[in-house]
ROLOMI-935561 format. One record per residue (C-alpha): residue number from 1; residue in one letter; x negated, y negated, z negated. Coordinates in nm, 2 decimals. Layout:
N
<n=NUM&res=A&xx=X&yy=Y&zz=Z>
...
***
This chain:
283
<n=1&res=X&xx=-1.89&yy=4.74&zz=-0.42>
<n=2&res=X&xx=-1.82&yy=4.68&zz=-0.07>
<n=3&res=X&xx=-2.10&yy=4.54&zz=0.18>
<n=4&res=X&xx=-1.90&yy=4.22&zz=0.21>
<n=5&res=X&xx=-1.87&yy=4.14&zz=-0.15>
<n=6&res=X&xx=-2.23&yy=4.19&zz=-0.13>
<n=7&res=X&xx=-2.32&yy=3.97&zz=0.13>
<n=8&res=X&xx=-2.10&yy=3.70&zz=-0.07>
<n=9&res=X&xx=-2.31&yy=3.73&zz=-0.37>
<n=10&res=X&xx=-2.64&yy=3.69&zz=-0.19>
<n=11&res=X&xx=-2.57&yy=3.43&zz=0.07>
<n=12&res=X&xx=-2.55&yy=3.10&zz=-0.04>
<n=13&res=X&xx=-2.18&yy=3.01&zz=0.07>
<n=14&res=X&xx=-2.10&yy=2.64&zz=0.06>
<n=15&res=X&xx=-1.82&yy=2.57&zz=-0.17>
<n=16&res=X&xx=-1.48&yy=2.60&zz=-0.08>
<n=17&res=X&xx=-1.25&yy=2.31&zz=0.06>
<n=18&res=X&xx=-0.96&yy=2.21&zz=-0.13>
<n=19&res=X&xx=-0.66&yy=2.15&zz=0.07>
<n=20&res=X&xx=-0.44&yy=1.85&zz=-0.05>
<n=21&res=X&xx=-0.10&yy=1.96&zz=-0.15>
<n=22&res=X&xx=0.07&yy=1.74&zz=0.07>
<n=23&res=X&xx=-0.10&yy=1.83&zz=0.37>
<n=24&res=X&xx=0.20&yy=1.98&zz=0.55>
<n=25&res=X&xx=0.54&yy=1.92&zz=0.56>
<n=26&res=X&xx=0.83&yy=2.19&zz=0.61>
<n=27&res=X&xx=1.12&yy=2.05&zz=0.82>
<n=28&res=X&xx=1.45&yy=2.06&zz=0.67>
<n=29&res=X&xx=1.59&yy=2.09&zz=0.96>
<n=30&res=X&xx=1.43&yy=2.34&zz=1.24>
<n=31&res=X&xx=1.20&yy=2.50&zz=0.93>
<n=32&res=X&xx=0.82&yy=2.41&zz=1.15>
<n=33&res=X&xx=0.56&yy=2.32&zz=0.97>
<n=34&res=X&xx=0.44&yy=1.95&zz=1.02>
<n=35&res=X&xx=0.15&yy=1.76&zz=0.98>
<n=36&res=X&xx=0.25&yy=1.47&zz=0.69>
<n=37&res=X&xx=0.01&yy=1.22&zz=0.88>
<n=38&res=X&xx=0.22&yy=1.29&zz=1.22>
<n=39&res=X&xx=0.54&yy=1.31&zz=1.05>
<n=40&res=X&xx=0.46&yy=0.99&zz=0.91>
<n=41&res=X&xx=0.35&yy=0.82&zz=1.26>
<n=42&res=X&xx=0.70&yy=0.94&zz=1.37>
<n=43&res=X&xx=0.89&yy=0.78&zz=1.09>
<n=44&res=X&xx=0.94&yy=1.05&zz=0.92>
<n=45&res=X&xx=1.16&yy=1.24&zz=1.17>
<n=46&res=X&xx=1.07&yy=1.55&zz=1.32>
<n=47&res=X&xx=0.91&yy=1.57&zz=1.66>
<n=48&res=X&xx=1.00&yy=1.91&zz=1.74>
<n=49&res=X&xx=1.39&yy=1.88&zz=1.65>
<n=50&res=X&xx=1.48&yy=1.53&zz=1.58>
<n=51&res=X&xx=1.59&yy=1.60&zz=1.18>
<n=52&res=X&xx=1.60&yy=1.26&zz=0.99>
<n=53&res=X&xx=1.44&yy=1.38&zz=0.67>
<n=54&res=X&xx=1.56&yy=1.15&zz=0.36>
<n=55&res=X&xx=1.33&yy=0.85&zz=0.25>
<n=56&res=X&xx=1.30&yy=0.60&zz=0.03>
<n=57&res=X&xx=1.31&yy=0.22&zz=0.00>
<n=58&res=X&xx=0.95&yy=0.21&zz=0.03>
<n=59&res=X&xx=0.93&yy=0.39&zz=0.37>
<n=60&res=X&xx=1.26&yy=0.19&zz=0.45>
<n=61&res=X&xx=1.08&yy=-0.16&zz=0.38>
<n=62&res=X&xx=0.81&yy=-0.07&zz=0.59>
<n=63&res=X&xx=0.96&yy=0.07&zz=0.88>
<n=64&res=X&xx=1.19&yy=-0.20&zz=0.93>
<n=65&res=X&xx=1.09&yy=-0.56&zz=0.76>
<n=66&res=X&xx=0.80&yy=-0.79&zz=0.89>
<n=67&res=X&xx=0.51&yy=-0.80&zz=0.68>
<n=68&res=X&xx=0.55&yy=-1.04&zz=0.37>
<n=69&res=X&xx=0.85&yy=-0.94&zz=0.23>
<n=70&res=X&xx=0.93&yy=-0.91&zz=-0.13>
<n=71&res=X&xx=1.11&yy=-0.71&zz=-0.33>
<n=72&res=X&xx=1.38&yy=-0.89&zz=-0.55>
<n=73&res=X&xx=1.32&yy=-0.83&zz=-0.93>
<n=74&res=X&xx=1.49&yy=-0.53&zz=-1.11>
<n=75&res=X&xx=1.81&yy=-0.59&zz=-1.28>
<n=76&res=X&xx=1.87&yy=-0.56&zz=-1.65>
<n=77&res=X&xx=2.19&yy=-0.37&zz=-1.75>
<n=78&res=X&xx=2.28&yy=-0.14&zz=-2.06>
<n=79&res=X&xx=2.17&yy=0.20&zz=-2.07>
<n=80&res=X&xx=2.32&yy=0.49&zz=-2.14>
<n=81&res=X&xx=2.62&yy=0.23&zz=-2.28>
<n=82&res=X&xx=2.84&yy=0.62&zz=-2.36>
<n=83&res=X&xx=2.52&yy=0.75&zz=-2.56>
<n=84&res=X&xx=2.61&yy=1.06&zz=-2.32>
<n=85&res=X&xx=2.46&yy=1.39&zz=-2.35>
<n=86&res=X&xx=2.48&yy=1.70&zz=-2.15>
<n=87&res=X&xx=2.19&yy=1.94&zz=-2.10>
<n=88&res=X&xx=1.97&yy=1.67&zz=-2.15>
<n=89&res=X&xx=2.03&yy=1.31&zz=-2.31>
<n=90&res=X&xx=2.12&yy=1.07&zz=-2.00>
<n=91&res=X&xx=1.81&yy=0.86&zz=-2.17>
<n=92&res=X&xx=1.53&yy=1.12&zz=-2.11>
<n=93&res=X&xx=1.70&yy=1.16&zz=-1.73>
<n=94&res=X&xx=1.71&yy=0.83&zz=-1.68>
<n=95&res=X&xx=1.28&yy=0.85&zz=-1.77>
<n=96&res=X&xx=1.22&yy=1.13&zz=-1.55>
<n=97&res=X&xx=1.38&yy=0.97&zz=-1.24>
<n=98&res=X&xx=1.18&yy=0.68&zz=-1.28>
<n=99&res=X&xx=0.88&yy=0.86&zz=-1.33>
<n=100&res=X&xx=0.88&yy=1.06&zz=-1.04>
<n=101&res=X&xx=1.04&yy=0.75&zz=-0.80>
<n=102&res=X&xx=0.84&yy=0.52&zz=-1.00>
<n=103&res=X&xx=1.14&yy=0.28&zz=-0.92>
<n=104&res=X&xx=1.42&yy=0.12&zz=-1.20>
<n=105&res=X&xx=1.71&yy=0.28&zz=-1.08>
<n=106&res=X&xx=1.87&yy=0.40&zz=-0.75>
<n=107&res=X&xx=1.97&yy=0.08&zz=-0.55>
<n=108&res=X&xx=1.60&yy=-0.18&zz=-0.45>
<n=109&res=X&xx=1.67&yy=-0.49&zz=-0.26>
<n=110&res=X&xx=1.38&yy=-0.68&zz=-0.06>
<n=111&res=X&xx=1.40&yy=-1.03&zz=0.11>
<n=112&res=X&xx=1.24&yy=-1.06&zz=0.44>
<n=113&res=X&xx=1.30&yy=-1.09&zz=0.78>
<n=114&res=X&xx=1.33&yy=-0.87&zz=1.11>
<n=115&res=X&xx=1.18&yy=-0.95&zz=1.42>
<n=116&res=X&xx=1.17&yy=-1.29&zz=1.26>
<n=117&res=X&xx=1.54&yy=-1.30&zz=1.15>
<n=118&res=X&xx=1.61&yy=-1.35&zz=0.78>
<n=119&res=X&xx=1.75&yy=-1.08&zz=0.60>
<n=120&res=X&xx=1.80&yy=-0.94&zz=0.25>
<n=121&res=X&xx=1.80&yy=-0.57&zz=0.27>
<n=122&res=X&xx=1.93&yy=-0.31&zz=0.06>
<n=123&res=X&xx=1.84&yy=0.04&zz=-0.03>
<n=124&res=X&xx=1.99&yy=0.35&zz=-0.20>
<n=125&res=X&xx=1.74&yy=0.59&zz=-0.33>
<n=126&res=X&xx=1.89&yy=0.97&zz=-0.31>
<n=127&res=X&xx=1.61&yy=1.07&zz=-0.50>
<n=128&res=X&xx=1.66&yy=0.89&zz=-0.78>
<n=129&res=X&xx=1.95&yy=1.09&zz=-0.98>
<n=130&res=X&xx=2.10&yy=1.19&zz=-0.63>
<n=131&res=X&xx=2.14&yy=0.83&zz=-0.54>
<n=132&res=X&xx=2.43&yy=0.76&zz=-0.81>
<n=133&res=X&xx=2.60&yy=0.47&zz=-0.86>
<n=134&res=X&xx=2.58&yy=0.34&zz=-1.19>
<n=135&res=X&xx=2.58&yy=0.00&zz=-1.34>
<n=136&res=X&xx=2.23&yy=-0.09&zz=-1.22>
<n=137&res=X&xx=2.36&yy=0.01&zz=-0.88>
<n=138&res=X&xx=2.63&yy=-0.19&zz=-0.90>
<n=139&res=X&xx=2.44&yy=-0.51&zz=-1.00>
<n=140&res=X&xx=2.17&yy=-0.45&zz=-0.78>
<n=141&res=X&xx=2.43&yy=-0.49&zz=-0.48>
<n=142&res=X&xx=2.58&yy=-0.78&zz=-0.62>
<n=143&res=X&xx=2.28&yy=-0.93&zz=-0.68>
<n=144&res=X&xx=2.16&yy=-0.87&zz=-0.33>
<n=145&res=X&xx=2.44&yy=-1.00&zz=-0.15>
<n=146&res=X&xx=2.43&yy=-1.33&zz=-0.37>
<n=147&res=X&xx=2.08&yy=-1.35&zz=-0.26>
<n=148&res=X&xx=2.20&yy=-1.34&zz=0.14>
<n=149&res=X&xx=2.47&yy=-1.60&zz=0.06>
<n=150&res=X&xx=2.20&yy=-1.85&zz=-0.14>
<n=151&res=X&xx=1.98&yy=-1.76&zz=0.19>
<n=152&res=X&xx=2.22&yy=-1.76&zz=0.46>
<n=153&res=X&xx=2.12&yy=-1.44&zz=0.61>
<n=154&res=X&xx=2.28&yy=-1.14&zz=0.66>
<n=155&res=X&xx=2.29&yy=-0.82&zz=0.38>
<n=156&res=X&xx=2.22&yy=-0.48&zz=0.49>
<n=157&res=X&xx=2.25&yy=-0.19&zz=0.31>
<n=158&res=X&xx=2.15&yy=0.17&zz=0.32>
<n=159&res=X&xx=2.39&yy=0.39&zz=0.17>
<n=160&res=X&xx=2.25&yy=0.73&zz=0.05>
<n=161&res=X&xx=2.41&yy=0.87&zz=-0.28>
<n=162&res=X&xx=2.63&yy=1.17&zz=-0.39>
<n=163&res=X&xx=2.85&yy=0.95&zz=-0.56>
<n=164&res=X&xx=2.93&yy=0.76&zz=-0.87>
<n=165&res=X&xx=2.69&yy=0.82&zz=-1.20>
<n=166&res=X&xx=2.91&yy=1.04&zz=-1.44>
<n=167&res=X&xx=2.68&yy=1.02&zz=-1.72>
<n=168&res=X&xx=2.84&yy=0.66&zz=-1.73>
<n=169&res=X&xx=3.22&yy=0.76&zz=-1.70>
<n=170&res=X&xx=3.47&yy=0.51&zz=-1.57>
<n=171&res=X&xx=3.21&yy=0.23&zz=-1.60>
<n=172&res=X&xx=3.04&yy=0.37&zz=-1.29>
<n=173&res=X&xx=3.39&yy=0.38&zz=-1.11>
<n=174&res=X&xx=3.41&yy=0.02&zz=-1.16>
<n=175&res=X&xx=3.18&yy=-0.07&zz=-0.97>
<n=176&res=X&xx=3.36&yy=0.03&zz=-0.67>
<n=177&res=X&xx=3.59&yy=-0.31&zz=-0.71>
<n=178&res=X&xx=3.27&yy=-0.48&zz=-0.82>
<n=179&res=X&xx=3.07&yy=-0.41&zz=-0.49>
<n=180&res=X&xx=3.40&yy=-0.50&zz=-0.33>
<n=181&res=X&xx=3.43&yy=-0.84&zz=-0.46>
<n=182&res=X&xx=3.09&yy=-0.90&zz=-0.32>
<n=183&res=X&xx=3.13&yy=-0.86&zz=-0.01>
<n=184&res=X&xx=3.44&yy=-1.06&zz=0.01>
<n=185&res=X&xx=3.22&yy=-1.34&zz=-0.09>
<n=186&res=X&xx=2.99&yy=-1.24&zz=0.21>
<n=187&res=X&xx=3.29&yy=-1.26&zz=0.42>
<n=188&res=X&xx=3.39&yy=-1.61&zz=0.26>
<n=189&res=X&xx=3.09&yy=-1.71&zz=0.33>
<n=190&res=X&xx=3.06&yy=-1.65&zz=0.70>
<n=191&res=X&xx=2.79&yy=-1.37&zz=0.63>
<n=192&res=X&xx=2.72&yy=-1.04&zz=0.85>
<n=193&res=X&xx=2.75&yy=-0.77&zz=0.59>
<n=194&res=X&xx=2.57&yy=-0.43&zz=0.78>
<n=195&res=X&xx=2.59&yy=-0.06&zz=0.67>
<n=196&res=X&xx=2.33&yy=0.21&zz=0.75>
<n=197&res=X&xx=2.50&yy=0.53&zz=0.65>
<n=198&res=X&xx=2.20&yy=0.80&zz=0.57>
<n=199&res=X&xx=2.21&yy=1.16&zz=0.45>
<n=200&res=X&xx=2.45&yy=1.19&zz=0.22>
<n=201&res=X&xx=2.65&yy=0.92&zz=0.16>
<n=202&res=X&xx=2.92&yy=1.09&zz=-0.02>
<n=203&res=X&xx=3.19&yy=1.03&zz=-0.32>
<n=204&res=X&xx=3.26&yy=0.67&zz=-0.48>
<n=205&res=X&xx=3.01&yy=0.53&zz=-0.25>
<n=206&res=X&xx=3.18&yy=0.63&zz=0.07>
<n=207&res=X&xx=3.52&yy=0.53&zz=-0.11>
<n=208&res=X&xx=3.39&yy=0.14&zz=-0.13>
<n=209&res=X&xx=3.09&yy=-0.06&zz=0.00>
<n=210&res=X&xx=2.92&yy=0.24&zz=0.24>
<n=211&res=X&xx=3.28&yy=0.18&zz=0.42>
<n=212&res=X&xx=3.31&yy=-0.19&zz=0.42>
<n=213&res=X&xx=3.07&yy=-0.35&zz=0.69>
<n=214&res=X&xx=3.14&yy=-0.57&zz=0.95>
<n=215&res=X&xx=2.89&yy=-0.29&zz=1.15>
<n=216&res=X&xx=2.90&yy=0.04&zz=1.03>
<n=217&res=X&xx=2.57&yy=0.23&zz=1.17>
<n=218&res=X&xx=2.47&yy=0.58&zz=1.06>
<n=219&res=X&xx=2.19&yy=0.81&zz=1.11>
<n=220&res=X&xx=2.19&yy=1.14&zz=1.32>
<n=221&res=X&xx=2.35&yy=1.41&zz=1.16>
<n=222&res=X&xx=2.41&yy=1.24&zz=0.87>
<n=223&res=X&xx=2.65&yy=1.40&zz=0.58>
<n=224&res=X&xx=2.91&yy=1.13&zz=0.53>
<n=225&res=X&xx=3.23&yy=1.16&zz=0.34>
<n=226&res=X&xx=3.41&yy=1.15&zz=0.03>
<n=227&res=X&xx=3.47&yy=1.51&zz=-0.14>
<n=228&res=X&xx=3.32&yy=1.82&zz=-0.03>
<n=229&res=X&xx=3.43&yy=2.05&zz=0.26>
<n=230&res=X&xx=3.46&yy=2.33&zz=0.06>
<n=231&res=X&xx=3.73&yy=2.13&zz=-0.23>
<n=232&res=X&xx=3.91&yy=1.98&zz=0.13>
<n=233&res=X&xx=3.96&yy=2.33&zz=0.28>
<n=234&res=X&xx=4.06&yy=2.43&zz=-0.06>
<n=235&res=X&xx=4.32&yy=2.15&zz=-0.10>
<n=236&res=X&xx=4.47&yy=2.19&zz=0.24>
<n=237&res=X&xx=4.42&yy=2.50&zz=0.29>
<n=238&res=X&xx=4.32&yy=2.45&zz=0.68>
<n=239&res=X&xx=3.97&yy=2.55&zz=0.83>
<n=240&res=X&xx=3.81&yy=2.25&zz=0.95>
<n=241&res=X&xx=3.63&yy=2.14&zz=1.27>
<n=242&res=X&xx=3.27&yy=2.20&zz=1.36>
<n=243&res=X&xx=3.05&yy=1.94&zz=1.24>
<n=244&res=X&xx=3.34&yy=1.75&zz=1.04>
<n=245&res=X&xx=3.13&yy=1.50&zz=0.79>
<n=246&res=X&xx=2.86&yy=1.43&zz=1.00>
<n=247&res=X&xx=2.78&yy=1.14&zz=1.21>
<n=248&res=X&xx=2.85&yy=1.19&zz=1.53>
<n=249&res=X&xx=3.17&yy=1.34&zz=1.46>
<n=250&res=X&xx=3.31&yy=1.05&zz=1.25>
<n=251&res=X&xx=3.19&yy=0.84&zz=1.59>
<n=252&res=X&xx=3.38&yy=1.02&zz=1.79>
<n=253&res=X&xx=3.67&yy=0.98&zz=1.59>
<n=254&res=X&xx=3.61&yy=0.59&zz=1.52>
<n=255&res=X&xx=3.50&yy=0.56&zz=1.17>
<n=256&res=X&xx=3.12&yy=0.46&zz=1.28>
<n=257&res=X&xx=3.03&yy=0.20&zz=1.53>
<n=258&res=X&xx=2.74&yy=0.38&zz=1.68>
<n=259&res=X&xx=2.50&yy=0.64&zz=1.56>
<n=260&res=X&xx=2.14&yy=0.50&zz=1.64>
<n=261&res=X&xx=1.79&yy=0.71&zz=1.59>
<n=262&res=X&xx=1.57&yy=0.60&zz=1.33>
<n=263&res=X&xx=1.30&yy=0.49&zz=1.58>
<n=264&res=X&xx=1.53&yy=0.26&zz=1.75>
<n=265&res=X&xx=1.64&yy=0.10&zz=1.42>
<n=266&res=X&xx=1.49&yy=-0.16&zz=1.40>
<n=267&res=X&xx=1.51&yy=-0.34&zz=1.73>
<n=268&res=X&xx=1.91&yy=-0.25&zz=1.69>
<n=269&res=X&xx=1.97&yy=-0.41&zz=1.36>
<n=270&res=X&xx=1.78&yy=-0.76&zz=1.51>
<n=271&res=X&xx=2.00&yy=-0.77&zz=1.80>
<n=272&res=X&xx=2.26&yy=-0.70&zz=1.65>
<n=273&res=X&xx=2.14&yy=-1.02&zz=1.36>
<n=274&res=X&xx=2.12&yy=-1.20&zz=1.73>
<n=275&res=X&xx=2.46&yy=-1.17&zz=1.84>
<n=276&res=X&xx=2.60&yy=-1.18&zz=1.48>
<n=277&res=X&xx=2.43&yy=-1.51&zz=1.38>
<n=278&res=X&xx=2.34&yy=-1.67&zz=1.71>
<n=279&res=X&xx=2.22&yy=-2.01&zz=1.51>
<n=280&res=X&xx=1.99&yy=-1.81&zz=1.34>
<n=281&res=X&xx=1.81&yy=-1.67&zz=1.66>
<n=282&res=X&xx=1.42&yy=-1.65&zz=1.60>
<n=283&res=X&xx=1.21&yy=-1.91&zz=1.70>
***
């Protein structure tokens, strides 16, 4: 027995602290380790290299509404309407997402207002089945953007998804045309309709409403596009640019209207409400 384990037994050592799991954070994008609480302060981006780590609606309603806004009621669509099965049933995957997002599905709407300016904000939840878009996704948009036209305010929407739900087959494409015809009805109803392009917006979701705003905004380095870089190179057979699919290169080729840092959101979207809907202008 050594002299140390000896010492342990005799001396009366208080008991050891428990660390909480989520103490520190390890950035995704320079690889530090990072306090949660300052990570948090920061809005979830990194202080040592600027990475936008992916969040939620939660974290998104937060950060950018005024205090006492509400989150509009789930909506009720068929599940699993292709009884599909894979590994798993589509049923028990559907469960597991919400238990561990503790949300319905993968697209949350709140009503509130920014700086004072009405809005009705939309969210897409990548870690809820990667963000798919499903039926409830599809609904949850449309039902959103109804709510901006019965309040006169504009819809913004933060697209984060790897593309349409396949465990629901071609009723997930169609809600590309869906989402489509919703936002016409924006537009035919004098409504800004704004897009915040997050990592990854990718797949069906790129292909319809992530591409349709009046403003299209995106965050740094943000993956963005429609199939993989790997299938393109494959289908061309070309090598492709640096940085092709990420934000700042799809601004500097005039897909995005400017590529704006999470901390500055939020004072961008409500000028941008400002000039948009001037007879709206807070009081």
């Amino acid at each position: 027995m050594s002299w140390l384990t000896r010492v342990r037994q005799t001396l009366p050592f208080l008991p050891r602290r428990e660390t909480p799991d989520n103490l520190w954070h390890k950035c995704r994008g320079c690889g530090q380790m990072l306090f949660t609480r300052e990570l948090e302060e920061n809005l979830f981006v990194c202080p040592k290299c600027d990475h936008h780590e992916r969040i939620g609606p939660d974290a998104r309603f937060q950060q950018l509404l005024d205090p006492g806004f509400h989150e509009l009621p789930p909506v009720t669509v068929a599940e699993d309407p292709l009884k599909f099965r894979d590994s798993k049933r589509y049923v028990d995957r559907l469960k597991a997402a919400r238990t561990s997002t503790r949300d319905q599905d993968a697209f949350i709407n709140a009503s509130g207002e920014i700086e004072g300016r009405p809005v009705v904000l939309g969210v897409q939840n990548f870690a809820f089945m990667g963000g798919s878009m499903g039926l409830a996704v599809g609904a949850a948009f449309v039902a959103g953007a109804r709510e901006a036209i019965d309040r006169e305010c504009p819809f913004i929407v933060f697209t984060a998804a790897g593309g349409a739900r396949m465990q629901e087959g071609i009723l997930s494409l169609m809600q590309m045309p869906r989402t489509t015809v919703a936002i016409a009805e924006l537009r035919e109803a004098r409504l800004p309709y704004i897009v915040v392009l997050t990592d990854p917006t990718t797949g069906g979701v790129t292909a319809s409403y992530a591409m349709l705003g009046d403003i299209q905004i995106a965050e740094p380095n943000a993956l963005i596009g429609f199939a993989g870089q790997r299938v393109i190179e494959s289908t061309i057979r070309e090598k492709l640019p640096p940085g092709f699919q990420r934000a700042e290169y799809l601004l500097a080729h005039g897909m995005l209207d400017m590529v704006v840092d999470r901390r500055n959101l939020r004072d961008t979207l409500a000028r941008l409400i400002g000039f948009l809907m001037p007879e709206r202008e807070a009081a």
